[in-house]
C-alpha angles and dihedrals in degrees: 000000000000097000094050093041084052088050084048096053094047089054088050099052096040084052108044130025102253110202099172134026081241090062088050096045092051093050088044089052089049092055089049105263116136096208132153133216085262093057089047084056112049089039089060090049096049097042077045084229099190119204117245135192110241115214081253086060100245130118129244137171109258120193118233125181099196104096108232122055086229084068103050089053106061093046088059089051080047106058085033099062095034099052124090109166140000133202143138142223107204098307106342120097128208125202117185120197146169118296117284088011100099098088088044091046101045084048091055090043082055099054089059093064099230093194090189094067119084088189151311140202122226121215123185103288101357136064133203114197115181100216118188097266146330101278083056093052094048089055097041090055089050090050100051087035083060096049091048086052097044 
């Protein structure tokens, strides 16, 4: 039950921008999880969710697979200063950085398990990533375009 609660939460928190653990307990009720504050807790703790600041100013629990929070830092100071541009054609996104960036950036981009993109190819200053569809790949620009922006 854990490990599906903890996929489930995950989903949650790639799909809506979850501000409270109160937010996250009553989504996780809708979708037929019993689950406490405690639980909430502890959950958040073990998938090490961080808080970011949205572009909007407000904070939301972001997902990150690298294991120390160190790390995922400076991957997000990574994809923020090598970025230059983001846009999509259907469901293809292109993210255009600073020369010599691309391998650093689609590394970052990785780290932030992006479960939408099927992959992508980094040049030397552009990515494809070939995302589900198109609604995917609309939600996920917004969504990068957001953390450059935070």
């Amino acid at each position: 039950m854990k490990i599906k609660r903890h996929s489930k939460i995950i989903e949650l928190v790639r799909e809506f921008d979850i501000e409270t653990q109160e937010e996250l307990a009553s989504r996780l009720k809708d979708a037929g999880f019993d689950v406490t504050q405690a639980t909430i807790s502890r959950d958040i703790r073990e998938l090490k969710l961080t808080k970011v600041a949205t572009s909007d100013g407000i904070q939301k629990y972001e997902v990150f697979l690298q294991d120390d929070n160190k790390t995922a830092e400076k991957f997000i100071r990574v994809f923020k200063e090598g970025v230059i541009n983001i846009d999509y054609a259907q469901n293809i996104l292109v993210i255009k950085t600073l020369n010599g960036m691309a391998m650093g950036v689609a590394a970052a981009l990785d780290s932030m398990g992006n479960d939408e993109i099927i992959g992508s190819i980094a040049g030397d200053d552009n990515i494809f990533c070939v995302v589900k569809n198109e609604e995917k790949a609309i939600k996920l620009m917004e969504r990068l375009k957001s953390k450059i922006n935070s």
